[in-house]
Structure formats: C-alpha cells, structure tokens
KEKE-3310 file (N, C-alpha, C; in steps of 0.2 Angstrom, whole numbers, plus 5000, padded with zeros to 4 digits):
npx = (5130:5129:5135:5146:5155:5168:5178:5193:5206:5221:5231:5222:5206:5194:5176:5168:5154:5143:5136:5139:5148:5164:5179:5195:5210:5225:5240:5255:5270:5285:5296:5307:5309:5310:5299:5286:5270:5256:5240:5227:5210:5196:5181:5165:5150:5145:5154:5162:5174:5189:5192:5194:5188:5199:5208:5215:5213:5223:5242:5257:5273:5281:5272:5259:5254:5242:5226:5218:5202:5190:5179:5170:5159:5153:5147:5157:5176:5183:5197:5213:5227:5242:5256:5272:5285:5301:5315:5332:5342:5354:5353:5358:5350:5336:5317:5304:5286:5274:5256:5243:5227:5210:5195:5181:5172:5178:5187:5194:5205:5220:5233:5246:5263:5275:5289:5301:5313:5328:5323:5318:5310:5295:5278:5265:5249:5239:5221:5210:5200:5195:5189:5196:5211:5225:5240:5255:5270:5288:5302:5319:5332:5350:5364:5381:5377:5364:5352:5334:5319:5302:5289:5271:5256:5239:5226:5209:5198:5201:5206:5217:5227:5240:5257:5267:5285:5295:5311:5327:5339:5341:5331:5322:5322:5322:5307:5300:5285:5279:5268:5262:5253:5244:5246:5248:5244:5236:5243:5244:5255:5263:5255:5251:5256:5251:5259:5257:5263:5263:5270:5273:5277:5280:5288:5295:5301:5306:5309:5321:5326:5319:5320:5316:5314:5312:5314:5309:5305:5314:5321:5309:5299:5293:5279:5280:5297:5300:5297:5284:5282:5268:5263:5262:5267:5264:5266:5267:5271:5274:5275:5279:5274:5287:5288:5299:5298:5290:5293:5284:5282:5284:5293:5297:5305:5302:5309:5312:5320:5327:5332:5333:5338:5348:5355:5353:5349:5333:5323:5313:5303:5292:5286:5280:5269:5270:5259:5260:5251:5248:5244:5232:5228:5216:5200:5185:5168:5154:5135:5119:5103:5090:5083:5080:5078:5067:5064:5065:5065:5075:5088:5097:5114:5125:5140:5154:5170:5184:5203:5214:5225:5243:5245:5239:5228:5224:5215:5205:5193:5180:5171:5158:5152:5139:5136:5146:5159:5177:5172:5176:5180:5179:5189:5201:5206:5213:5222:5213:5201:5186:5175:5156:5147:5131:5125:5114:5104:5097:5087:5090:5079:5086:5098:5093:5093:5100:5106:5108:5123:5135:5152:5162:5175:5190:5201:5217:5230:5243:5252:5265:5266:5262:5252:5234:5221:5204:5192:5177:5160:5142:5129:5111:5097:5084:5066)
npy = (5078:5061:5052:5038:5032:5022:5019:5013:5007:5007:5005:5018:5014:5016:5017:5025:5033:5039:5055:5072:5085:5082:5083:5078:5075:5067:5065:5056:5056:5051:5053:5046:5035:5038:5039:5046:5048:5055:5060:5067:5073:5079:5083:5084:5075:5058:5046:5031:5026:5021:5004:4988:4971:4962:4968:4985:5002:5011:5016:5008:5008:4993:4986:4976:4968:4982:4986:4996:5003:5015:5021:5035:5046:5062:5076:5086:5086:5074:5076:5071:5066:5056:5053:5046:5044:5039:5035:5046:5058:5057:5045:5040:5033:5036:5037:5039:5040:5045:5051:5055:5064:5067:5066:5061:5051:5036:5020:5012:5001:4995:4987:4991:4990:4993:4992:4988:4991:4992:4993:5000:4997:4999:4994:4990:4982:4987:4992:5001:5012:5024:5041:5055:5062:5054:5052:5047:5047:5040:5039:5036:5036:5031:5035:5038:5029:5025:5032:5033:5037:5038:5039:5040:5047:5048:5051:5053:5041:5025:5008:5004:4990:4985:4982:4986:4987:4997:5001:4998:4988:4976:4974:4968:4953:4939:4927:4911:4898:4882:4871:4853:4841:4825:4827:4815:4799:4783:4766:4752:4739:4741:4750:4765:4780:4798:4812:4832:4848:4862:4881:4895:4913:4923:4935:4951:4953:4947:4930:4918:4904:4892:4877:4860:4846:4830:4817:4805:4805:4812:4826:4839:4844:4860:4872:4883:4891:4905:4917:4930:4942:4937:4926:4911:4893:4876:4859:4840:4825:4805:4788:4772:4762:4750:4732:4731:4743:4738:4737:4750:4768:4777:4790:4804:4820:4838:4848:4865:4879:4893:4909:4928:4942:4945:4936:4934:4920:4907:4898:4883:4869:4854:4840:4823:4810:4791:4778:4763:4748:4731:4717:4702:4702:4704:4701:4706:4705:4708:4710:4713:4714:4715:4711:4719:4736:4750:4770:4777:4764:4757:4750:4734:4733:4719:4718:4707:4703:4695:4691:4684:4683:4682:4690:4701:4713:4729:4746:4745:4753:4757:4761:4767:4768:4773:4777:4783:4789:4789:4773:4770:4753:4744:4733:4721:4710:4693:4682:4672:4675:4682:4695:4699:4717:4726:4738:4751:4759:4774:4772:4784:4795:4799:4787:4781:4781:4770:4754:4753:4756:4751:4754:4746:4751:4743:4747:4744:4739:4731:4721:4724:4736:4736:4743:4736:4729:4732:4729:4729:4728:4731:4728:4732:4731:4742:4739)
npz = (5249:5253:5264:5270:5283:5291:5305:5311:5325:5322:5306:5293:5287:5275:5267:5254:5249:5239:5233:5225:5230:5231:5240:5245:5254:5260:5269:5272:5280:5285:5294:5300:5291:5281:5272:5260:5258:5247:5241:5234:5230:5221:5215:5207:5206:5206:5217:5222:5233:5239:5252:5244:5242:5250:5254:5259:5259:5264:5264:5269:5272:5271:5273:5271:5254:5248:5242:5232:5227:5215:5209:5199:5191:5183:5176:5179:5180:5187:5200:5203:5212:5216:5226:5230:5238:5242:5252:5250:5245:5255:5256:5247:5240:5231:5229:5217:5215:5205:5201:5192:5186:5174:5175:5169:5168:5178:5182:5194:5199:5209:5217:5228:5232:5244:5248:5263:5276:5271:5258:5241:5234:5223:5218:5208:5204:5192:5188:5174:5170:5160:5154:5148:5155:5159:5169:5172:5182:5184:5195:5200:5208:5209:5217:5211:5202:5197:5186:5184:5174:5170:5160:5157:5147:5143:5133:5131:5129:5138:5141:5154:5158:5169:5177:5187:5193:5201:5207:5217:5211:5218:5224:5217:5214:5206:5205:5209:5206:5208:5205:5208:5203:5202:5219:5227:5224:5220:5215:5204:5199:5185:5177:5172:5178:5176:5179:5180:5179:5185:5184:5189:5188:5200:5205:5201:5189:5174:5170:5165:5154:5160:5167:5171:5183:5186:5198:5193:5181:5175:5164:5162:5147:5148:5144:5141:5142:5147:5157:5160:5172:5183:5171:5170:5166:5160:5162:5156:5163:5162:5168:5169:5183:5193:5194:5202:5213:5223:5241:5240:5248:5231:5234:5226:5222:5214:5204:5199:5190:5186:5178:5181:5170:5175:5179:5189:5199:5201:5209:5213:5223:5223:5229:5226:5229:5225:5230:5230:5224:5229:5221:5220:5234:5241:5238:5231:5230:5223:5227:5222:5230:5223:5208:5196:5195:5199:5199:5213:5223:5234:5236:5240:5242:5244:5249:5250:5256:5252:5263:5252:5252:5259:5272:5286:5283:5286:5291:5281:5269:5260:5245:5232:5217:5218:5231:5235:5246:5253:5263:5279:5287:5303:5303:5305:5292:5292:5283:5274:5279:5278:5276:5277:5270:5271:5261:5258:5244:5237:5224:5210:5196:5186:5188:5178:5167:5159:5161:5179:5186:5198:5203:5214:5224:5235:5248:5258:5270:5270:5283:5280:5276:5264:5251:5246:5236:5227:5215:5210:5197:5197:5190:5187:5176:5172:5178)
capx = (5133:5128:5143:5146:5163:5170:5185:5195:5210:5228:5232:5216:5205:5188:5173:5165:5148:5138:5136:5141:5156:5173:5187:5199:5217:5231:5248:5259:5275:5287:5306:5312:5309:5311:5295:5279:5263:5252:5234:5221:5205:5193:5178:5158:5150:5145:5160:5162:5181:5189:5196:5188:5188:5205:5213:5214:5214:5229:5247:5263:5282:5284:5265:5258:5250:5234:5221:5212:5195:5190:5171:5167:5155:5148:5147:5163:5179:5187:5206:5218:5236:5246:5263:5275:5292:5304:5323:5332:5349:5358:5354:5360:5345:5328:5312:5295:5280:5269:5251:5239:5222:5208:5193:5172:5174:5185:5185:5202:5207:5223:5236:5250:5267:5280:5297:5301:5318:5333:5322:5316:5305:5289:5276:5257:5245:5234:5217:5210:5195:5191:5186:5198:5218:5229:5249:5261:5278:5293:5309:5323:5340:5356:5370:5385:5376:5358:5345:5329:5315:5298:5284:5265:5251:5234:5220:5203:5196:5206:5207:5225:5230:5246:5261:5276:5288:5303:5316:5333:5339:5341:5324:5319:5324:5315:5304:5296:5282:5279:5263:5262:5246:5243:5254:5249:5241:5238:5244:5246:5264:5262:5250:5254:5256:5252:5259:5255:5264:5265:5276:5270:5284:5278:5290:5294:5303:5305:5313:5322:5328:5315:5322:5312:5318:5309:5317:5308:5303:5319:5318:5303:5298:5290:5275:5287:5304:5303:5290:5284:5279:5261:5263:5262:5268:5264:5270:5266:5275:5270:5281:5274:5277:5288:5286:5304:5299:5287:5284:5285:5279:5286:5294:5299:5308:5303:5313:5311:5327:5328:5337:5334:5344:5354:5358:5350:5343:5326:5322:5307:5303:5288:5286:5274:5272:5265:5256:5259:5245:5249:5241:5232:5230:5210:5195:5180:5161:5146:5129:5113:5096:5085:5083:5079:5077:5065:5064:5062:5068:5077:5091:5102:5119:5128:5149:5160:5178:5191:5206:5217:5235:5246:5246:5233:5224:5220:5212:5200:5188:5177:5170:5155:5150:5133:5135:5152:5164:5176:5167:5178:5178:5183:5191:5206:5206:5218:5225:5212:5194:5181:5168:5152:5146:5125:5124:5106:5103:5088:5087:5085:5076:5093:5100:5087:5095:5101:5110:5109:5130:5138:5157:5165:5182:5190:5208:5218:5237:5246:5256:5272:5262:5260:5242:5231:5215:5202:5187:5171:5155:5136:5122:5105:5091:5075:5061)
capy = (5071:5055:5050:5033:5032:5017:5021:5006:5007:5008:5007:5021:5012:5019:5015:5034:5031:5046:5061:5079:5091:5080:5087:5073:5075:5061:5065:5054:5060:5048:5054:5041:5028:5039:5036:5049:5045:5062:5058:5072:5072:5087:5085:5083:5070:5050:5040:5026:5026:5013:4997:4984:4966:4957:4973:4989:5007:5013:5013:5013:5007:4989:4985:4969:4972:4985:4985:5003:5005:5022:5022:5041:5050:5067:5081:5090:5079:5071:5079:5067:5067:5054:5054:5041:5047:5033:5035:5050:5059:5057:5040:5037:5030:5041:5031:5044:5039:5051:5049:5063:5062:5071:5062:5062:5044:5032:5016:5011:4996:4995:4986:4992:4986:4994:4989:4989:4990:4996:4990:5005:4994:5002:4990:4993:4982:4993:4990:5006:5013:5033:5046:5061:5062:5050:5053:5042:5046:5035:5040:5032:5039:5029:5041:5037:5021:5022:5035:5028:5040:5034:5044:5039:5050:5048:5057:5050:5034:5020:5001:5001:4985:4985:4978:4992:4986:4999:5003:4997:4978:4972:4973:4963:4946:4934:4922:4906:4892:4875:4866:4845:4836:4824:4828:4808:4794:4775:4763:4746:4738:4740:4754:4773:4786:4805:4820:4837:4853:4872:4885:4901:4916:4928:4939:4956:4954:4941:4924:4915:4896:4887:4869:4856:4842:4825:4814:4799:4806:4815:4832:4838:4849:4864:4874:4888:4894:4912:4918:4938:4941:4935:4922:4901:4888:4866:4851:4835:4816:4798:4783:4767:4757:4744:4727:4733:4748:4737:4739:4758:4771:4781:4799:4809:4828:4840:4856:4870:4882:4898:4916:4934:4946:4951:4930:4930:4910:4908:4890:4881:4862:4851:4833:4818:4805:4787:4773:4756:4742:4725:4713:4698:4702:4707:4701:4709:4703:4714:4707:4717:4708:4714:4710:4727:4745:4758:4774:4777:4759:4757:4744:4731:4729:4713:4718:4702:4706:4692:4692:4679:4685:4680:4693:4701:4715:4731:4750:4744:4757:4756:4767:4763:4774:4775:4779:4788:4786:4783:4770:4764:4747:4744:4727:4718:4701:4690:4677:4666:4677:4688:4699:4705:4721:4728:4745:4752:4767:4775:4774:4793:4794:4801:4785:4774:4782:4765:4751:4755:4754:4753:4753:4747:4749:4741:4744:4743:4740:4723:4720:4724:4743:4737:4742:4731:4734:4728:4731:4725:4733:4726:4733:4732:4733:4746:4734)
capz = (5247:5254:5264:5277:5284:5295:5306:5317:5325:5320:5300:5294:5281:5275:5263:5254:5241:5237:5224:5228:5229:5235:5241:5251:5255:5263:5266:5278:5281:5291:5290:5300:5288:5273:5267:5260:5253:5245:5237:5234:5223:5219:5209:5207:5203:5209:5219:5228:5234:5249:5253:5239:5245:5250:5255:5263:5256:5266:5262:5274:5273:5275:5277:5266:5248:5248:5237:5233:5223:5215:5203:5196:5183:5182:5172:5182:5182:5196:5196:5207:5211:5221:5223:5234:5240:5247:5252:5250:5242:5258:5261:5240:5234:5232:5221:5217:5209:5203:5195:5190:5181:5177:5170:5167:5171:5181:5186:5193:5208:5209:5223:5228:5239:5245:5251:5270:5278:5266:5253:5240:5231:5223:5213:5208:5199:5189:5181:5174:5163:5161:5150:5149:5154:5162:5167:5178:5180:5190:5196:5201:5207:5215:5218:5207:5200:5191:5185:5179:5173:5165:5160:5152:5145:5140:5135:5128:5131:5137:5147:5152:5165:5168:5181:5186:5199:5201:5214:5213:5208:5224:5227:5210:5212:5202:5211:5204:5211:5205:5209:5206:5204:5208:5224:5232:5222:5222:5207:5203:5195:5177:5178:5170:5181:5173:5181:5177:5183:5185:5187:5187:5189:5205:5206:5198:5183:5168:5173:5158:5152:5166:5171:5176:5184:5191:5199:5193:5176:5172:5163:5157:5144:5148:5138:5136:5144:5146:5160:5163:5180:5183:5166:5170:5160:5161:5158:5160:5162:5163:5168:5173:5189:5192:5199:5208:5213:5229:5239:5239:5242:5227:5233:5221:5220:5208:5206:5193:5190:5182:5182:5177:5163:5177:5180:5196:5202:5203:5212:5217:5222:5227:5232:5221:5232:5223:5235:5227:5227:5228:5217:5222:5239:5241:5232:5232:5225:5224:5225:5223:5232:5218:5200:5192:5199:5196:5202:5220:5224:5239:5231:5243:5240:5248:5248:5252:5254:5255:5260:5248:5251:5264:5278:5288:5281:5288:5287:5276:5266:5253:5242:5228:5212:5219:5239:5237:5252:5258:5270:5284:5289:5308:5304:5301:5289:5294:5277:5273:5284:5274:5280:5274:5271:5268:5258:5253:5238:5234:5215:5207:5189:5181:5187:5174:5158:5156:5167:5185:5186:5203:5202:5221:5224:5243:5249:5263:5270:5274:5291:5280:5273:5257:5250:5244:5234:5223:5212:5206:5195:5196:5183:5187:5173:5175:5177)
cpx = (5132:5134:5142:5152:5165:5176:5187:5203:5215:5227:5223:5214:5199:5185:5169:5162:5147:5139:5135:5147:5161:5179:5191:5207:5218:5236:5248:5265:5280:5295:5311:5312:5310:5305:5291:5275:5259:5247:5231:5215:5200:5188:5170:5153:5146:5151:5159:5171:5181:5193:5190:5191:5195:5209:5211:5216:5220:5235:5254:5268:5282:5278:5265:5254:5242:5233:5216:5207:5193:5184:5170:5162:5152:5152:5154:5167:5182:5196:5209:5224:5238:5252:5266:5283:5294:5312:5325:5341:5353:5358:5358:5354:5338:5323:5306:5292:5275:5263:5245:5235:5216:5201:5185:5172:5179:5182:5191:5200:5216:5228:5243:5255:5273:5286:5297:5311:5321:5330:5319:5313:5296:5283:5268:5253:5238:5229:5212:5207:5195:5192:5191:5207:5219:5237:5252:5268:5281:5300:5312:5332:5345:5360:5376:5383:5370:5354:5342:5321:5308:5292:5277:5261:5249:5228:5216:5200:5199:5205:5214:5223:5236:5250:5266:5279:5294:5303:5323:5333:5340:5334:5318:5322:5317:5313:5299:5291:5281:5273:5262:5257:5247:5249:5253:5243:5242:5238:5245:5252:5260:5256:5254:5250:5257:5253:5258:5257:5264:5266:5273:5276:5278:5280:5291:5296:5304:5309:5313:5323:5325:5319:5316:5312:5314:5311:5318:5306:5311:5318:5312:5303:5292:5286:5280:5292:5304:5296:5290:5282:5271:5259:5265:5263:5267:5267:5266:5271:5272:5276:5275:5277:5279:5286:5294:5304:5293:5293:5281:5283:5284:5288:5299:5300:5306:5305:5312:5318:5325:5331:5334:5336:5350:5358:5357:5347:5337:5325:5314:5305:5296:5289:5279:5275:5268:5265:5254:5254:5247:5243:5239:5230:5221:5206:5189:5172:5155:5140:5123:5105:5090:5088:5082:5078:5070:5065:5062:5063:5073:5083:5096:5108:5121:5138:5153:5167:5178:5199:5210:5225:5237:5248:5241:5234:5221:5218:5208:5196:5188:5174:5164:5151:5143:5133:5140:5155:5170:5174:5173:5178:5181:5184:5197:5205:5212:5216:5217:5201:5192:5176:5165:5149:5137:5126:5117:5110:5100:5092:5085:5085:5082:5099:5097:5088:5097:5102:5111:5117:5131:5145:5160:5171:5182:5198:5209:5227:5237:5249:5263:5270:5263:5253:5238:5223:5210:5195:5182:5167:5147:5132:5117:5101:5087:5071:5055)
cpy = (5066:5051:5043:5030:5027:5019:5015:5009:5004:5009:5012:5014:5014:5017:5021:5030:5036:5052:5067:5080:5084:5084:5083:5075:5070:5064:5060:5053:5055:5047:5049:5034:5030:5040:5045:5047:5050:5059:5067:5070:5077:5083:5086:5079:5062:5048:5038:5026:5022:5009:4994:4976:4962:4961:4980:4995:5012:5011:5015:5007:5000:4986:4976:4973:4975:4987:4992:5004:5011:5021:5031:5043:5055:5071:5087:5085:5080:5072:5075:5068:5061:5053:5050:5042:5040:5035:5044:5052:5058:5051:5035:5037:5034:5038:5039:5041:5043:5049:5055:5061:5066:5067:5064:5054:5040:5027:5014:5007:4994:4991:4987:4989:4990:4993:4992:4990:4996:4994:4997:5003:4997:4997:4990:4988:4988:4991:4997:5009:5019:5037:5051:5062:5059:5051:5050:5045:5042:5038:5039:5034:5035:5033:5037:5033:5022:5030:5033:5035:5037:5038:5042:5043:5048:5050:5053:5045:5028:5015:5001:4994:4983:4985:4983:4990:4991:5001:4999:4986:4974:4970:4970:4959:4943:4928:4920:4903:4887:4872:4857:4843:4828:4822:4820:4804:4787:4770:4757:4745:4737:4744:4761:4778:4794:4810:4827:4844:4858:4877:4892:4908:4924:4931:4947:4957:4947:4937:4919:4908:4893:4879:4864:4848:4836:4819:4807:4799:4807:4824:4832:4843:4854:4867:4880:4890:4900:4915:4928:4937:4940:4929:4914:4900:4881:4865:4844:4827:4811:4795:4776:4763:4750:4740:4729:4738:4747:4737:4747:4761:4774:4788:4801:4818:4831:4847:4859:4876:4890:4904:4923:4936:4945:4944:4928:4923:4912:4900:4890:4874:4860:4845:4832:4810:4798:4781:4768:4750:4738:4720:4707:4696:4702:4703:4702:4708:4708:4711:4712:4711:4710:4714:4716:4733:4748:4764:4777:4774:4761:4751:4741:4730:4723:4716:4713:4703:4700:4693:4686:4680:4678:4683:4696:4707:4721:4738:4749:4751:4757:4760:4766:4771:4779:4779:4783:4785:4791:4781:4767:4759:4746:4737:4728:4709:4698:4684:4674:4668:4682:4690:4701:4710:4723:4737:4746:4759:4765:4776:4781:4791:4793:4794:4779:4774:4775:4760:4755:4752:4755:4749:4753:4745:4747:4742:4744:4740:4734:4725:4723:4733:4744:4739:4737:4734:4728:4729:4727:4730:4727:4730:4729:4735:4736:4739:4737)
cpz = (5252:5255:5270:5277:5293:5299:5312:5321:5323:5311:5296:5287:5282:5269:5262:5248:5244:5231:5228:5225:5233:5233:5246:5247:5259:5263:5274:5276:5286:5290:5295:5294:5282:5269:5267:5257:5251:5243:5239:5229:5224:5213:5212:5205:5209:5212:5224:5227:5241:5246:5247:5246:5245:5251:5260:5259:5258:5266:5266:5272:5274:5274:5270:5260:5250:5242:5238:5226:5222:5208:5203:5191:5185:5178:5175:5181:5188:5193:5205:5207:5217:5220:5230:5233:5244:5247:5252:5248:5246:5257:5255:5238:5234:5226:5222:5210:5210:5199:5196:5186:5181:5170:5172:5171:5172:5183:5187:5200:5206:5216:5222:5233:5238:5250:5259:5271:5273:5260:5249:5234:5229:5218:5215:5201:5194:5186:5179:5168:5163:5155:5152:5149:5160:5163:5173:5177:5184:5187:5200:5202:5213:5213:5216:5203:5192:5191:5182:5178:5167:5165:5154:5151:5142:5140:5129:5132:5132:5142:5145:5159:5164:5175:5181:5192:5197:5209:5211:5212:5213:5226:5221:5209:5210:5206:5207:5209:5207:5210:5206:5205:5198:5215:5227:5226:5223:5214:5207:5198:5189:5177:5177:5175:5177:5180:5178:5183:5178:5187:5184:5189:5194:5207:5201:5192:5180:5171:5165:5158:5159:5164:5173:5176:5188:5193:5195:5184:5173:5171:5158:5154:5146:5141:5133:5142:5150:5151:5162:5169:5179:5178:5170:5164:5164:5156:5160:5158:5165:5165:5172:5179:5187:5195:5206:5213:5222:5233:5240:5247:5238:5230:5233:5223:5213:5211:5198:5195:5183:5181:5177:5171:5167:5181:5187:5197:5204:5206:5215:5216:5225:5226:5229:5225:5226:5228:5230:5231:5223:5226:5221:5230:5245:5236:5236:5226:5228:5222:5226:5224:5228:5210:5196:5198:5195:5200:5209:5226:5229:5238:5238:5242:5246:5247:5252:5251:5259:5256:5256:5249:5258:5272:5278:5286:5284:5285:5282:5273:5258:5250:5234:5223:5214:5227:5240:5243:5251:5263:5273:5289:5295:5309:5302:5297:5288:5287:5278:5274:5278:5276:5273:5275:5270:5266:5255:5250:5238:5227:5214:5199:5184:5182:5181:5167:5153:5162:5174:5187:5193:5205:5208:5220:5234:5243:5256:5265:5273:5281:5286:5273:5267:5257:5244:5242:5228:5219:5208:5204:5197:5193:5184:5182:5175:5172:5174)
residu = (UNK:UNK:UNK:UNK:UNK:UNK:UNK:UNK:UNK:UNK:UNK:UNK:UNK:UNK:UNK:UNK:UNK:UNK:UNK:UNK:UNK:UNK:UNK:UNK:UNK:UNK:UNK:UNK:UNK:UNK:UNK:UNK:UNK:UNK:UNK:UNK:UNK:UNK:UNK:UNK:UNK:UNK:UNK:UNK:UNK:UNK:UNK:UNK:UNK:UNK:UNK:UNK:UNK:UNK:UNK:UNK:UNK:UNK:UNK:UNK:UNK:UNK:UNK:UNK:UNK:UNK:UNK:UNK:UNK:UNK:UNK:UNK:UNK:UNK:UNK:UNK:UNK:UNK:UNK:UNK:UNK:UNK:UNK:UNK:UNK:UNK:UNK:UNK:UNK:UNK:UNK:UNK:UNK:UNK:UNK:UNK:UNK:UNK:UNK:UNK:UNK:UNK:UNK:UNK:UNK:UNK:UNK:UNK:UNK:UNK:UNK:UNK:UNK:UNK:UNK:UNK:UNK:UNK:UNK:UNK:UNK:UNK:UNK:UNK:UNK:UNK:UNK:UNK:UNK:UNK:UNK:UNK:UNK:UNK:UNK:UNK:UNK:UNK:UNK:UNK:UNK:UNK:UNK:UNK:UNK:UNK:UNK:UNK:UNK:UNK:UNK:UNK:UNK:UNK:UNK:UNK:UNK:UNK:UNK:UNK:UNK:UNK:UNK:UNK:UNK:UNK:UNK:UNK:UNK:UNK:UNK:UNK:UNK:UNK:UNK:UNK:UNK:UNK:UNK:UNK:UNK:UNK:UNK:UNK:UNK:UNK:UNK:UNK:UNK:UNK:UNK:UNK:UNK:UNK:UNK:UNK:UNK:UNK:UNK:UNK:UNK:UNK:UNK:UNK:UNK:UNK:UNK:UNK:UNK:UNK:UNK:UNK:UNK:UNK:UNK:UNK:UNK:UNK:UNK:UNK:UNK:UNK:UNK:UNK:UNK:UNK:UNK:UNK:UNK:UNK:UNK:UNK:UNK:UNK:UNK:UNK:UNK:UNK:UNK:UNK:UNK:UNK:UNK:UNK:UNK:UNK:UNK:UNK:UNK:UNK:UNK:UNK:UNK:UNK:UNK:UNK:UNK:UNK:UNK:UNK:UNK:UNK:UNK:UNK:UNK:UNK:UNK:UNK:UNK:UNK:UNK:UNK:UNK:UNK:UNK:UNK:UNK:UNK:UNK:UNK:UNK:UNK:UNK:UNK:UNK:UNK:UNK:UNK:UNK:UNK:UNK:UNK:UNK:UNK:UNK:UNK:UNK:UNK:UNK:UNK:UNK:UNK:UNK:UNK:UNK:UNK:UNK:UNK:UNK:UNK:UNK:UNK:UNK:UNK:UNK:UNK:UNK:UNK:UNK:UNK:UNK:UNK:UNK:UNK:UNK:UNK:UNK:UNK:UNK:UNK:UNK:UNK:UNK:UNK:UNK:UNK:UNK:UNK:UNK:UNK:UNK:UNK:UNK:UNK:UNK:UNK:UNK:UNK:UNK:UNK:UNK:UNK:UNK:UNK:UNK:UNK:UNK:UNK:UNK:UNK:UNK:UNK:UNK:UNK:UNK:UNK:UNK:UNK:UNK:UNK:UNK:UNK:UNK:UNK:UNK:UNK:UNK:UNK:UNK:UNK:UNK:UNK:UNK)
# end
C-alpha cells in the first residue's frame, strides 16, 4: 500500500491515499470530561481517508467543527464502525452515536461538533454515496426525564445527505442571522431606496413565525416563515426619501424574531445606513478634446466641477464609466470656485459597438456634512 502520513503537534490529524490491505484503529478515552471517540476500518481496496479542506480529521470534547473525508473501491469491502460516547448514568445524562457500514464503495465527508462543558450536544453533517450496507444508531438517556432512541439501515445503492443534531434540549437553541444589503448607500430627496434581506436559521433545530421588523420600513414580509436548520428566506422594501429626512444620514434597525416548538426566542439584528445628497449644491461638465474615437485612440477628457451652493465643498471624488474610480481630489471649493480636472482612456474595440458613453459622477460633503453630488454623460461617435 502506498501510504504518506503527516504528523504535527498537539490535536493528531493525518492525510492516507493508496491501495492495499487497511487495517486502522482510534479510540480516545477521556473520563475526566466524560467523553469517548472509537473508529476502526478493515478492508482491501483504493482509499484516500483525512482532513478534506477547511477542517481537520480529528475529534475531541469541546473542540471547533471537523471535517473528515473517506473515498473507497475494491473488490473486498471496507467494514467500519465509529461510535461517540458522551456523559454518563452517574452524571444523569449519557448521549452514543454509533455508525457501522460495509461497502464496495464509499464516498462519505462529513463534519462533525460536539458540545463542550455540561453541554452533551452531538451533531454531524453528512454527505454520503456507497454500494453495500449503511447503519446509524443515536442514543440518548436523561435520568428520570427523556429517552431518545433512533436507528437507520440501508443496503444497496444510495446518496443520503443529511443534518442530525442530538443531545438534550438545552443544547438546541435555535439561532438565527439576518444579512442587509445594501448595508450603506447614497440617495437624493425623492429617490426610492430598495432594501433586500436575509435570514438564514444556523442553528440546530426548526425556528417558526420569523418577524422582521425595519425601523424605517416597518414590517416586512418574509419569503416564508418557518425555517429548518441550514434553510434562508428574503425580503425586500423600498421607501423613498424625504426632503425632512436632511440632512441625514438615515440609521435604521432591523431585527428579525422567532422561536422554536419548545417557545424558545430566536433573535438577530443588523444596521442600513442611508447617506443623503443634497441637491443643487455641485455641477459638473464633461468635455472630451476629440470629435470621434477609434480603436486605439488615446481620448481627452476635460472635468470641470463647480461649486454653486452656498458652503465650502470638500472630500471631493469622482468616479467615470470609462476609468472607474473612485478618483480623489485633494481640494476644497469654496461657494462660488471651480476646478479642472484632465482624464485620458485608451479606446478598446468592444468600446466601438456603438457611442463611445462616458458616464461621470462627482461628490463630496458641505462644512455642515451634508453630501453633495452630481452627474454628467458625453458620447463620442467612431470616426
């Protein structure tokens, strides 16, 4: 067998490819914490077994989620067994997972976590192909209180991927997250602002009647309600700015709500800010020093930025369809002064499909942190 074996200190992890006889054993045994871990496997054949990417193949008490990979095929099957003891009759509560399989082929990555402290939490993603017999059991005993027993078998051909969190219910709170976009924008009075969220349920069991509450929206309707662990739902709202609403910015609260079977709270908030632009305050012309383009051309722009308001004017940056940005300017314009700017582009072919367009936007913030902003286009003909 064709074997290459990595070893580091402290938690063990290992990377096994090759073809031949396997015979690997694990046990960890650690009775102050309560805990055991057993594996074996036996066969003949191809495997690559280990850490896959974003994890580590070994599993102890407390640790963070690991991630274990296991590829098989040959003509003998590969017979496994791992079995995870946690807790124990004395201490009340005692959790065991057991899984057993014996297959031609396998292809299995799984990650597993399990609970730390008084916690007797066991949970395992699973994704899982093979040829031959499959069997899991889970057991689960609190003293005077719960017995929980669950048991799978399969034999043939099968893709399972499947989610199993057990242990007791203290160690299955439901837990939510909510993401906002766009978390910061810039908007002029009388301009529709769209938001767009998503609440995805990360915890270990189902989370029901979702909330979702925005300060400046109100409530929003969700896609759906009722989320399984790993399961997202959106939304979206709009509102338009007011002219009472300068001179801002906009920040807004959004919270999402929801609870288990067993009526536990689920919570989760984020923050939308919005950056009001004041009107009138900027103007901006774009001149280009040739008359048409072609391919290759090296083009002029001319950017003249006034300001026309009534207070000074600074952070300036600008930003054009064609050069990208933003560019910033190291001035201030004081009421009344305007500066200019020179930009070259080289024309490319795929600009020539039609109009050479170059869309420049300018802002910038007053003495009283309002922003201020402003926009122009110029189109140049292929000569």
């Amino acid at each position: 067998m064709a074997v290459s074996l990595s070893f580091a200190s402290g938690p063990a992890s290992s990377w096994v490819s090759g073809t031949g006889a396997i015979d690997v054993t694990r046990s960890v045994v650690d009775r102050i914490d309560e805990f055991e871990h057993h594996t074996s496997l036996a066969g003949d054949g191809s495997l690559e077994i280990g850490r896959s990417r974003g994890g580590n193949s070994d599993l102890h008490r407390g640790s963070s989620p690991r991630t274990f990979s296991l590829s098989y095929s040959g003509d003998v099957p590969l017979v496994g067994m791992k079995r995870i003891e946690m807790g124990s009759a004395l201490a009340g509560t005692k959790t065991i997972i057991e899984e057993a399989f014996s297959a031609n082929e396998i292809e299995k990555e799984e990650t597993a976590r399990v609970g730390s402290g008084s916690s007797h939490l066991v949970g395992t993603d699973t994704k899982l192909s093979f040829n031959g017999t499959y069997i899991t059991t889970s057991n689960m005993h609190r003293i005077f209180e719960t017995d929980v027993r669950s048991q799978q078998r399969f034999t043939g051909e099968f893709d399972i991927q499947r989610q199993m969190s057990f242990g007791g219910l203290a160690d299955r709170r439901p837990s939510i997250t909510i993401a906002v976009s766009p978390t910061d924008c810039y908007a002029e009075v009388g301009a529709l602002v769209t938001r767009r969220y998503q609440v995805a349920n990360v915890g270990t069991v189902p989370v029901q009647g979702l909330i979702l509450i925005d300060s400046r929206a109100g409530a929003v309707a969700l896609d759906r309600r009722d989320l399984h662990p790993g399961e997202v739902t959106t939304a979206e709202s709009s509102f338009f700015v007011q002219q009472a609403d300068l001179p801002g910015p906009l920040k807004d609260a959004v919270q999402v709500t929801g609870s288990d079977f067993q009526g536990n709270i689920a919570a989760a908030s984020a923050a939308a800010n919005v950056s009001i632009i004041g009107g009138g305050a900027l103007n901006l012309t774009v001149t280009p020093l040739s008359e048409c383009a072609n391919a290759g051309d090296v083009v002029t722009y001319i950017y003249t930025i006034d300001n026309i308001g009534d207070l000074a004017i600074t952070q300036l940056n600008l930003t054009d369809s064609i050069g990208g940005g933003p560019m910033a300017i190291n001035a201030t314009l004081s009421p009344g002064e305007s500066i200019a700017l020179e930009g070259n582009r080289t024309v490319m072919e795929i600009d020539l499909q039609g109009p050479l367009n170059n869309t420049v936007s300018v802002s910038g913030f007053n003495s009283m942190g309002e922003m201020a902003a402003a926009s122009s286009e110029s189109d140049l003909q292929p000569c």
